[in-house]
N, C-alpha and C positions, 0 to 999 in steps of 0.2 A: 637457866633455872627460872629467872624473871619470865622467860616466853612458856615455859610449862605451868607455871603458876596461873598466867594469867587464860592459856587455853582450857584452864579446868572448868570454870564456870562454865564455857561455854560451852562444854563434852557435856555440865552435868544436866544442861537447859537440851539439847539433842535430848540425850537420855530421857530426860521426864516428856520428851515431844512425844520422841517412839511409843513408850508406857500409855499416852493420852490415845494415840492414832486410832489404834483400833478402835476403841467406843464412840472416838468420831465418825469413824469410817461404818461402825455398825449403825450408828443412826444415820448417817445416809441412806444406808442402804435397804432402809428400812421402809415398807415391806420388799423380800428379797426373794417369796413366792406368793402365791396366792392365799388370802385372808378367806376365811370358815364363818359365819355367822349363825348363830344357833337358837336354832328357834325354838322354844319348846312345848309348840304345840303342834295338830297337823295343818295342813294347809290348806287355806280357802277363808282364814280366820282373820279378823282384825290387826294381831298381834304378827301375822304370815307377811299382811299386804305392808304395813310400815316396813317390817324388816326387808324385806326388797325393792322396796322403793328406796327405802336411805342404802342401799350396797349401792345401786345403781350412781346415786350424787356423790356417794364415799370412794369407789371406785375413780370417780374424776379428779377428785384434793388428793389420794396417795398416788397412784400411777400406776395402780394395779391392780389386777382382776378382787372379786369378792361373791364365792359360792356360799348360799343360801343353803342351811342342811337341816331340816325339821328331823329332833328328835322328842318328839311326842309320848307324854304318858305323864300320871302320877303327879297330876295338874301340873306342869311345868316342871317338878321338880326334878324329872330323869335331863333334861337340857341345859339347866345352873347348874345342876351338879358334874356335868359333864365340860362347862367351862372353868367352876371352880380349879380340875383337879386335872385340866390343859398346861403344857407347858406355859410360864410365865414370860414367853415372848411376843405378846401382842399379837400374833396369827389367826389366835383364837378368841372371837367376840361372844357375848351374849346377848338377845336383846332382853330386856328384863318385864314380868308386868308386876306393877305393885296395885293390891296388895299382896300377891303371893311369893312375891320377892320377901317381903316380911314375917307374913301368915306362914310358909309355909317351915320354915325352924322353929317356929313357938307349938304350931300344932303338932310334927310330928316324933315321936318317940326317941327313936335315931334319925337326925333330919341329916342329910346329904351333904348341907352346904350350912354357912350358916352369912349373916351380913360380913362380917370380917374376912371373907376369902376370895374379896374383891376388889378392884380397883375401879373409883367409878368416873367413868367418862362421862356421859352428862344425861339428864331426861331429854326427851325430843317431844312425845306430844300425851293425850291426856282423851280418854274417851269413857264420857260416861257409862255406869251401866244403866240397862234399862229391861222390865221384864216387856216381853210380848208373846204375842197370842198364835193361831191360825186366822187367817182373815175372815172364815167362816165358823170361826169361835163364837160362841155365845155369849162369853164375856166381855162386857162394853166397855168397862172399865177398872181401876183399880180399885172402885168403891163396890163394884159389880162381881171383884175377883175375890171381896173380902169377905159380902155377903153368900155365895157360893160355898167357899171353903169352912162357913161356920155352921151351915146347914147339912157338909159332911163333912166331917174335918179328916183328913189324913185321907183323900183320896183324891184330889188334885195334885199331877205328878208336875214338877218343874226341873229341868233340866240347865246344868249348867258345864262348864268346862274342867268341874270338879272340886274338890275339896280342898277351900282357902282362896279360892279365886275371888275376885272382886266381885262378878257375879251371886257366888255359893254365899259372898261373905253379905252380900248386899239382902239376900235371902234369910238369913239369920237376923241380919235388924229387922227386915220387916215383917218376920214374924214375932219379934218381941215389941216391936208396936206398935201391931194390931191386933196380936194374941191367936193369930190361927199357926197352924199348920200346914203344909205343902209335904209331898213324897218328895226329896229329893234323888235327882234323877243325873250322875254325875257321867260326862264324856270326854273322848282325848282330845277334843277341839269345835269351836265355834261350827266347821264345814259339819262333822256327822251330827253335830246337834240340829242346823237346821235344819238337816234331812231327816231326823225324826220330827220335828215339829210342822214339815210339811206333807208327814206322811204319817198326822196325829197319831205318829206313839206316845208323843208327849202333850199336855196340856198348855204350857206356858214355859219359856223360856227365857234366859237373860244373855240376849243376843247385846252387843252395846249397841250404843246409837248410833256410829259409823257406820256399824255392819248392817244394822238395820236402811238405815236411810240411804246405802250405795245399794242394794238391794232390795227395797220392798218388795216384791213381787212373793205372795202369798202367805207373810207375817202382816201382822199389826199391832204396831205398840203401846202401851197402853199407860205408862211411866218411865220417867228417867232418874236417874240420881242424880245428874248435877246441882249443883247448888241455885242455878237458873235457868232458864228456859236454852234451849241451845239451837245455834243460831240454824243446824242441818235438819229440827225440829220442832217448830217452835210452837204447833199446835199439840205439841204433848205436853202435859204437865211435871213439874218435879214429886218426886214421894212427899216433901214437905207443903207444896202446894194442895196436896191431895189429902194432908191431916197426917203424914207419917215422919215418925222422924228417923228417916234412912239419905244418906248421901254417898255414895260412892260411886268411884271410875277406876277406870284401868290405865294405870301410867304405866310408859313403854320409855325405857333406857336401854342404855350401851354400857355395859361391865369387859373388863377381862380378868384373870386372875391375880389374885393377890401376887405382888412380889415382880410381877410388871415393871421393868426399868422404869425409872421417873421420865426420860428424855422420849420412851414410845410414849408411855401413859400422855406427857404433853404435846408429843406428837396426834397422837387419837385424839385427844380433847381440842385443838386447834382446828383439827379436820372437820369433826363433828360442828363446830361452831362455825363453820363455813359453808359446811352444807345445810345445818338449820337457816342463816341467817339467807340463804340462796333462794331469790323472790321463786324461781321453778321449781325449788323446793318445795315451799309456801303452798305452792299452785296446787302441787299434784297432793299435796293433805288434805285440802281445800277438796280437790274433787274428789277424794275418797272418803271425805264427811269425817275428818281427822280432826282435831283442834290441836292447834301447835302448844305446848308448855315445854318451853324450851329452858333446862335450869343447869346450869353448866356443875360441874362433877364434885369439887365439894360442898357448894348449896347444895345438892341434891343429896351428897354423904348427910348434912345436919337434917333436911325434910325427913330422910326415912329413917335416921336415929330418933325424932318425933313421932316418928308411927308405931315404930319399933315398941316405944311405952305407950302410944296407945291401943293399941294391940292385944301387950300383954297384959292392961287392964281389963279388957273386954276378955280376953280369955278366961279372966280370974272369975268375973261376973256371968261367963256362959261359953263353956266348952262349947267350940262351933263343929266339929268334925263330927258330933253327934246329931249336927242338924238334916 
């Protein structure tokens, strides 16, 4: 009686091991096929080249492959929406851009996704927007693109990667202050916009400054939004240096879906902050005209819950989807 008594505990610590095993065993195993990253814009874009460059260093911290899948359209929002409503096992990444990570649930009607159906692994880097020209554009500057467009207003076309983009949104300040107008001219990605603006269908563009400065070759830019001059351009000026008060960039994070185990989510978040913190990492942003803002997953939850109401303040003061 005394020997069954005392084997109980022990049957019952067995018992609660077995019950544990599996979730241990499933977070080993984890990833157990191949990881999906989703991009969602097309390819050749700013938001295209970060996303394959971080598979490639994230591929090394998990131990397994990571296909790159651009689904493009509906400024971003057909690719969040397609990670949102992924199974919640960590297979499936998004890379995000803000602001249309934010922008794009306040603007539209029935939005796809909204902030809450995410889990966020962390930002990784941060690219200002900037508008530019053709190199054989006649406008020299942004004080040159100001007085232009008041001389005819509403027929200067500016092309961006769509409605709520950091770009589109960057275009809505600066036209609230400097009081003109621009045709907005909206595309499913950075590649076919440049290929209008070098094949002047379009007038001016808001290529960012990466994309700009890893390929100049027959744009020229004429302002940036950063808040300072930036280091991949430093002979352009910021819109505030220029009389405007416009600042905006394009932050690029890593989401999965809401409801994501806590033990992957901290798995992904461990990875990511290994591969940001990775000097070759570093390197290859570095040469892609990338600026690191590297904000690990719930700092970056409280950053765009800040945006989030600033946002819907500007929305209150000027519906931008009309612009």
């Amino acid at each position: 009686m005394n020997a069954t008594l005392n084997r109980r505990p022990a049957l019952m610590a067995l018992a609660a091991a077995g019950l544990a095993a599996p979730a241990l065993a499933q977070g080993r195993r984890y990833p157990d096929r191949p990881l999906e990253l989703i991009v969602g814009f097309a390819a050749g874009g700013g938001t295209d080249v970060t996303a394959r460059t971080f598979a490639r260093f994230l591929e090394k911290e998990l131990g397994g492959s990571v296909v790159v899948n651009n689904r493009p359209g509906a400024s971003g929002e057909i690719g969040l929406a397609y990670v949102a409503r992924a199974r919640p096992d960590g297979h499936t990444l998004g890379i995000t851009n803000m602001p249309g990570l934010v922008s794009l649930p306040i603007e539209r009607r029935t939005p796809q996704f909204r902030l809450d159906d995410f889990e966020y692994i962390a930002n990784l880097v941060s690219d200002p927007s900037a508008f530019s020209v053709p190199s054989a554009s006649p406008i020299q500057d942004i004080a040159d693109l100001v007085a232009r467009a008041r001389q005819a207003p509403e027929t200067i076309s500016f092309g961006s990667t769509g409605v709520g983009t950091d770009e589109h949104l960057a275009l809505v300040m600066f036209q609230a202050a400097s009081g003109v107008r621009l045709v907005h001219v909206p595309f499913p990605g950075a590649g076919p916009m440049r290929t209008a603006v070098l094949g002047n269908q379009v007038e001016v563009v808001g290529l960012n400054v990466g994309e700009v400065a890893a390929s100049p070759v027959g744009v020229r830019m004429i302002a940036q939004g950063g808040t300072t001059r930036s280091p991949f351009a430093p002979e352009i000026p910021t819109f505030q240096q220029a009389g405007f008060d416009v600042a905006m960039s394009s932050e690029r994070g890593i989401v999965v879906a809401k409801g994501t185990s806590a033990d992957v989510v901290a798995r992904l978040r461990e990875a990511t902050g290994k591969v940001a913190a990775d000097p070759a990492f570093q390197e290859q942003c570095r040469v892609q005209f990338t600026e690191m803002d590297y904000v690990d997953g719930p700092a970056w939850r409280t950053r765009l819950t800040e945006a989030d109401w600033r946002f819907r303040e500007m929305w209150q003061r000027q519906p931008w989807s009309e612009a």
